[in-house]
N, C-alpha and C positions, 0 to 999 in steps of 0.2 A: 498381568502384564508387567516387565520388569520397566522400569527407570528408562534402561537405555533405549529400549522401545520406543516409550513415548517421546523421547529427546530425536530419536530420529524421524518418526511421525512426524515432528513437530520442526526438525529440518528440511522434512519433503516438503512439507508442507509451504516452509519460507522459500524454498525453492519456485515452486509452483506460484506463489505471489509473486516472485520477483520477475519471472518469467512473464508475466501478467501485465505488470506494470514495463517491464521493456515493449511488451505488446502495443502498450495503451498510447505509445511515445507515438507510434505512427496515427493512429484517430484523427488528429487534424491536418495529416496529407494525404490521408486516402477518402476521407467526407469531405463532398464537397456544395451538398445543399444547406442550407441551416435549417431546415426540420431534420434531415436525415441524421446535423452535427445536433441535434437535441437528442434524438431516439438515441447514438449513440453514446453522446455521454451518460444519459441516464441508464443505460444497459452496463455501459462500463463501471460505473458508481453502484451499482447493482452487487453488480459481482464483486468489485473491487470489496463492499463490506462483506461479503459474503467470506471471500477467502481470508481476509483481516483478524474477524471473529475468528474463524475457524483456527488461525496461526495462536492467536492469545487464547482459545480455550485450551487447544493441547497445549500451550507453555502452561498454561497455568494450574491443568491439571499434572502436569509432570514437577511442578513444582509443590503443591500440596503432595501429592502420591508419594513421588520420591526424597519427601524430605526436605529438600533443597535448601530452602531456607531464601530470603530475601538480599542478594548479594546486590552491590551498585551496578551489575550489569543486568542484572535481572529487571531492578527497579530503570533502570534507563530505558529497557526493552517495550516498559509498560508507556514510558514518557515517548517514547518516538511512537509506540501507538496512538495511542491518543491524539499525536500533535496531528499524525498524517489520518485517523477517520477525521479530525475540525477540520484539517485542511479539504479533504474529501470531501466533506460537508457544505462548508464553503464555496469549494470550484461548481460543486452540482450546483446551486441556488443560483450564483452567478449565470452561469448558463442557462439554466431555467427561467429567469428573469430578466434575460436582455432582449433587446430588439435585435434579432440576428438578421432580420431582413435589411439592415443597415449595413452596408457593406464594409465602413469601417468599424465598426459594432462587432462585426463579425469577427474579422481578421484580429482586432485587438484581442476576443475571448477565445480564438484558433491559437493564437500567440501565447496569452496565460495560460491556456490545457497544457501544452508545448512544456513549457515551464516548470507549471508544477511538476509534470510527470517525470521531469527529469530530476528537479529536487527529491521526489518521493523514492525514486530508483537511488540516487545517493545515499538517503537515509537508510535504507533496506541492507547496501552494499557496508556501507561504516559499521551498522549492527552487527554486519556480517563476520567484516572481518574482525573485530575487537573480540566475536565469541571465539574464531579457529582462536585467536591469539590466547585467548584465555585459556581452550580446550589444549594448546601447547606449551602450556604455562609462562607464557611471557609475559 
């Protein structure tokens, strides 16, 4: 498999997460039980590591395979990983661990899902564009 292969793999791939995480942005308007807003997040934190991993093995196997070498965008790629599985990690537990039967309990942890998921789509989106920028040489 050539280089460029797995680079775009590995673009479908960020595609398909991003695409995921715009999804995830609705979760706290379309749930509207808190058992259901539990099943839910823990299914979305599911997947969400699921596609994550899957984004960082192909980078990372495109970058051993292809040589690439450890550029500051490469090493950011790995840092804005990381930041958003803790933050993933974090919003599950939160959820997992509140009284959602509390109605203000509730809406306060429907409010931070909201949130996060919008900062997570930012950070996916910045990655995004700084790589075309990069792939354009600017």
């Amino acid at each position: 498999m050539e280089v460029t292969q797995m680079l775009s793999g590995h673009s479908i791939l960020v595609d398909i997460f991003l695409g995921f995480l715009v999804l995830g942005i609705v979760i706290p308007f379309i749930v509207k039980s808190p058992a259901g807003f539990k099943k839910a997040s823990f299914v979305y934190t599911m997947i969400f590591q699921a596609l994550a991993t899957m984004v960082a093995f192909a980078g990372i196997v495109a970058v051993f395979t292809g040589d690439l070498g450890w550029p500051l965008t490469t090493i950011l790629m790995m840092i804005i990983w990381a930041i958003m599985m803790f933050i993933e990690i974090k919003k599950h537990k939160f959820v997992k661990l509140a009284n959602l039967e509390n109605e203000g309990t509730f809406k306060v942890i429907k409010s931070a899902f909201f949130k996060i998921s919008i900062v997570q789509v930012l950070l996916v989106v910045v990655m995004m564009v700084i790589m075309i920028m990069k792939a354009n040489g600017q």
